[in-house]
PLY file of the C-alpha trace (Angstrom):
ply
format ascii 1.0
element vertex 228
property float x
property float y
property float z
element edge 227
property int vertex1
property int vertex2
end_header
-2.65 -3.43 -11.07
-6.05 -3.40 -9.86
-9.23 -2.57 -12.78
-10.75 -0.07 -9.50
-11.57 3.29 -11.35
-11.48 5.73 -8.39
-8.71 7.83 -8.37
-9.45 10.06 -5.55
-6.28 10.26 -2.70
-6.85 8.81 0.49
-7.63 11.22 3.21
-8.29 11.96 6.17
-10.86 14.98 7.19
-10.59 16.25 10.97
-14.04 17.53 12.48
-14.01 21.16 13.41
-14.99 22.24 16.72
-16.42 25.72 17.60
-17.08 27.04 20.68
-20.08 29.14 20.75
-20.27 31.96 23.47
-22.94 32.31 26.02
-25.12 35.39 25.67
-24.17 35.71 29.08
-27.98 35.65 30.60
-28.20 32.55 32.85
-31.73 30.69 32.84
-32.76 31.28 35.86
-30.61 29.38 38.35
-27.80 27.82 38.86
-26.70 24.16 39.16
-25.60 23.30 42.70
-22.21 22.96 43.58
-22.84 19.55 44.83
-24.34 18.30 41.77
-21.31 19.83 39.26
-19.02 17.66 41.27
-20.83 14.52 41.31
-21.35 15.10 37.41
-17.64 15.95 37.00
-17.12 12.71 38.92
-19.18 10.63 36.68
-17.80 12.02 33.42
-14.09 11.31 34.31
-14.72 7.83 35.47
-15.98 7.15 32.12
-13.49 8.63 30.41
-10.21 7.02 32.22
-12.11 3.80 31.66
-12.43 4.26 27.93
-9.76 2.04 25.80
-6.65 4.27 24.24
-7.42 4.49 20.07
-5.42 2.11 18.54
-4.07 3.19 15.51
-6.04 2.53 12.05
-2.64 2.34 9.72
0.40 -0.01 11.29
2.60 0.35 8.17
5.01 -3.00 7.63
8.60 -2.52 9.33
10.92 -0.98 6.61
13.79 -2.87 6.07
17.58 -1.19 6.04
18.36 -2.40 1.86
16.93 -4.45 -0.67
17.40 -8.29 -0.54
19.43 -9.82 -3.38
16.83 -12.39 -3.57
15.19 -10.63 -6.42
16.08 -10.94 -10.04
18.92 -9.11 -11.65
16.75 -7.27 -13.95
14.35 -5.56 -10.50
18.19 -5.56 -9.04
19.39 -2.94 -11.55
16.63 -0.87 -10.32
17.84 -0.73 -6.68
18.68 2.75 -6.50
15.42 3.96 -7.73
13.19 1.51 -5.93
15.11 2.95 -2.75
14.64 6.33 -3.58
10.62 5.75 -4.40
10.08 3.57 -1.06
11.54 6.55 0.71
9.61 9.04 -0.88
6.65 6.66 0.06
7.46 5.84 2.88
7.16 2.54 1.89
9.45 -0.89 2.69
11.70 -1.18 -0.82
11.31 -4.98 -0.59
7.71 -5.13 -0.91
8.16 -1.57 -3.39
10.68 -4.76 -5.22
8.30 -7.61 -4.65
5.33 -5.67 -7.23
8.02 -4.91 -9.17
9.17 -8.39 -9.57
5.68 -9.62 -10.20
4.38 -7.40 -12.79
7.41 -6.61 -14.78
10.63 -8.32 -13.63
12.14 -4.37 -13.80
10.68 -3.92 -17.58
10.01 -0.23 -17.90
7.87 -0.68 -21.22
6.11 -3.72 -20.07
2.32 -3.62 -21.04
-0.27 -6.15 -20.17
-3.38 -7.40 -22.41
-5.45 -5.49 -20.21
-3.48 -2.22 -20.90
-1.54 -1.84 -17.63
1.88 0.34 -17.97
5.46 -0.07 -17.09
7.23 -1.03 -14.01
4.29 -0.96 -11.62
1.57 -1.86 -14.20
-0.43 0.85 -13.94
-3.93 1.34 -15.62
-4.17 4.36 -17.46
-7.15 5.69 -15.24
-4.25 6.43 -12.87
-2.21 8.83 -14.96
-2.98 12.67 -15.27
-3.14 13.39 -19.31
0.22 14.69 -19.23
1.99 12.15 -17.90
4.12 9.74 -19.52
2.98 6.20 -18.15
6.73 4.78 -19.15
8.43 7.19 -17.44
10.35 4.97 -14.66
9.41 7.73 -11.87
5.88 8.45 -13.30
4.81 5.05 -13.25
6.20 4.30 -9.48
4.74 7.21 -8.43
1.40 6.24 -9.44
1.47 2.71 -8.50
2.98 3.33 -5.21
0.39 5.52 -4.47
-1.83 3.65 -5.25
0.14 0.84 -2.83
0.42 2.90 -0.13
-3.90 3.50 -0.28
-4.14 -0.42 0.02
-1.81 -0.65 2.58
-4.14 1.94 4.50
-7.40 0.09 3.72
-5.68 -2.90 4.87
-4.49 -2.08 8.53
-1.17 -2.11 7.51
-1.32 -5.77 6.60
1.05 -6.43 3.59
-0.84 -9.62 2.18
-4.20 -7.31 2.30
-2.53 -5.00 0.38
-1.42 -7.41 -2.04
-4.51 -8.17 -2.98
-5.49 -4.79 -2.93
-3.07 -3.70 -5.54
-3.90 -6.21 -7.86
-7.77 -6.91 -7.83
-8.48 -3.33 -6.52
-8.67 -1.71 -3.12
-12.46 -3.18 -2.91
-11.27 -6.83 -2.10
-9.73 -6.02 1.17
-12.85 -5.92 2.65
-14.25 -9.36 0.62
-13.66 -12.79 1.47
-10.94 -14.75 0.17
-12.73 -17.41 -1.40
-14.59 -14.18 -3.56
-11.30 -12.94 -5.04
-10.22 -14.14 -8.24
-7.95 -16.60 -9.16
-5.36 -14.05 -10.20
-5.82 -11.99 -7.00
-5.29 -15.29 -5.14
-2.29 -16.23 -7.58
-0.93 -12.79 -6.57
-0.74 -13.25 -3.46
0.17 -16.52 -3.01
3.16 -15.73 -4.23
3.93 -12.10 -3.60
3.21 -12.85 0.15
5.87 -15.68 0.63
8.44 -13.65 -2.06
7.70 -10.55 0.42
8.83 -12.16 3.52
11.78 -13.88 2.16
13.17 -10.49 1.02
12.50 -9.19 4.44
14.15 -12.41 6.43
17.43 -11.83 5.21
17.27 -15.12 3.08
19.74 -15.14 0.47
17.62 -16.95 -2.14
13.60 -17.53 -2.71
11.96 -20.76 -3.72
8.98 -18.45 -3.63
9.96 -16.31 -6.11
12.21 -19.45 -8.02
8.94 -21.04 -8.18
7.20 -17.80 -9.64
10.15 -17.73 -12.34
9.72 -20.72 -13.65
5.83 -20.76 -13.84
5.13 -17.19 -14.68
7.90 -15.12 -14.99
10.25 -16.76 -17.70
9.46 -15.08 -20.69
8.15 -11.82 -18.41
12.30 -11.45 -17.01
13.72 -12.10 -20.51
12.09 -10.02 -22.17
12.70 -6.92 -19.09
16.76 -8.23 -19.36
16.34 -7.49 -23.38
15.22 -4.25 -22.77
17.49 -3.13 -20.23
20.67 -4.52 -22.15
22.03 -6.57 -19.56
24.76 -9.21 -20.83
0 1
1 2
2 3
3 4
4 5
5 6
6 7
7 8
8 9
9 10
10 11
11 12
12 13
13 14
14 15
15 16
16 17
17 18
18 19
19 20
20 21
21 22
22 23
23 24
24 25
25 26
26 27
27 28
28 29
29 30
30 31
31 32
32 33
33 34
34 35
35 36
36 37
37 38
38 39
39 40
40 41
41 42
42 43
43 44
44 45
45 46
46 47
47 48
48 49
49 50
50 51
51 52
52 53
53 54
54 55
55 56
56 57
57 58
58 59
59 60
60 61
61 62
62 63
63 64
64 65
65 66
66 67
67 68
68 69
69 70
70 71
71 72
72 73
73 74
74 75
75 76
76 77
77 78
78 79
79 80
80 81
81 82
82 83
83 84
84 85
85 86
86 87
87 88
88 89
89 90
90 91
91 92
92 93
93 94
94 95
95 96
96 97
97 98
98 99
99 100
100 101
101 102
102 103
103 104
104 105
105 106
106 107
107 108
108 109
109 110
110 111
111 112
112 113
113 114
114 115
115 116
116 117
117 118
118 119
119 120
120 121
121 122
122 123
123 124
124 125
125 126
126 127
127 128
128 129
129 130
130 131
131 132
132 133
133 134
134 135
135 136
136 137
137 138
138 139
139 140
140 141
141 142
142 143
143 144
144 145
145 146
146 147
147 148
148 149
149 150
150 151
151 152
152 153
153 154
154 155
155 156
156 157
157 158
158 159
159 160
160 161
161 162
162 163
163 164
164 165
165 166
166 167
167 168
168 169
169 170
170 171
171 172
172 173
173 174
174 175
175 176
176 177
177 178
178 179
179 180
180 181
181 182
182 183
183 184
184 185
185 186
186 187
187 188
188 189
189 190
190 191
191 192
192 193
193 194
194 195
195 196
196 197
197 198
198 199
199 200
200 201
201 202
202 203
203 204
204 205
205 206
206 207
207 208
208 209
209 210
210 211
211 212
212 213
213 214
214 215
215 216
216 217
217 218
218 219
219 220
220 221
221 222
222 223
223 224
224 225
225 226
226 227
């Protein structure tokens, strides 16, 4: 989870128009008719040239279920990671892929660098009465804090990666400036990521995670969650 300490929610201010009413004295004389039409003329030929917006946000497709590519202990989560993607509007296989990668579905997991829970959250996050354990505290938090990096990021799910871990600030950085963990991130939450959302029925992404970071991570997770 990323080290950024603004909290503030993403948004999104409209301008306000007014229209101000004439004091209904005219200056003096009128415009021409000739000349309104050739200045009507000119304005809509610039506007029907002008390019239609394209939109700022193009959220990742959302995919129908989560892929059984993950590990059982993020698998005995599916019902909840479904219900917070929804709620997020969010795709539950990248909502599975953070999970995966910061606490193989341990709900007390706590880093060195005091990120909480499921999502590893930093405390800054939290309101002071919130429980940071709580399973739907915690997602709701992180994936918050998710769906802002998705924003920053066009939409683009590796930019978002990055985002979530090394703080909404990178997106706009060049790669070689991240750190190594951002880069470590994403290296392998990109490639887990898609592999969920292909329809694969196994990762070597996220095989190769497991047995280079995630070992002791998912043992400890299937300890707490009693799983035989």
């Amino acid at each position: 989870m990323p080290r950024a300490r603004s909290t503030k929610p993403y948004r999104q201010t409209a301008a306000t128009l007014q229209e101000e009413q004439g004091s209904g004295c005219l200056s003096g004389f009128a415009l021409p008719p000739l000349a309104v039409i050739l200045f009507s003329a000119v304005f809509a030929y610039f506007v029907l040239r002008l390019p239609a917006p394209n939109p700022e946000y193009l959220p990742p497709a959302i995919s129908a279920g989560i892929s059984p590519i993950f590990r059982i202990e993020v698998l005995y989560w599916t019902d909840s990671i479904t219900k917070w993607a929804a709620a997020s509007q969010l795709d539950p296989n990248l909502v599975a892929t953070i999970m995966q990668i910061e606490s193989c579905g341990d709900p007390r997991a706590r880093s060195s660098a005091g990120a909480m829970g499921l999502f590893q959250v930093m405390p800054f996050h939290f309101y002071t009465a919130d429980d940071p354990y709580n399973p739907d505290t915690n997602a709701a938090r992180g994936l918050a804090y998710l769906l802002r990096s998705l924003e920053a990021a066009g939409g683009s799910a590796r930019l978002a990666l990055a985002g979530y871990n090394g703080g909404i600030g990178v997106i706009e950085r060049a790669e070689w400036t991240w750190s190594a963990q951002t880069k470590r991130y994403v290296q392998y939450g990109m490639p887990i990521y898609e592999e969920a959302a292909s329809g694969l029925e196994s990762s070597p992404a996220l095989s190769d995670w497991y047995e280079k970071y995630g070992v002791s991570l998912c043992r400890q997770a299937h300890q707490r969650l009693g799983l035989p």
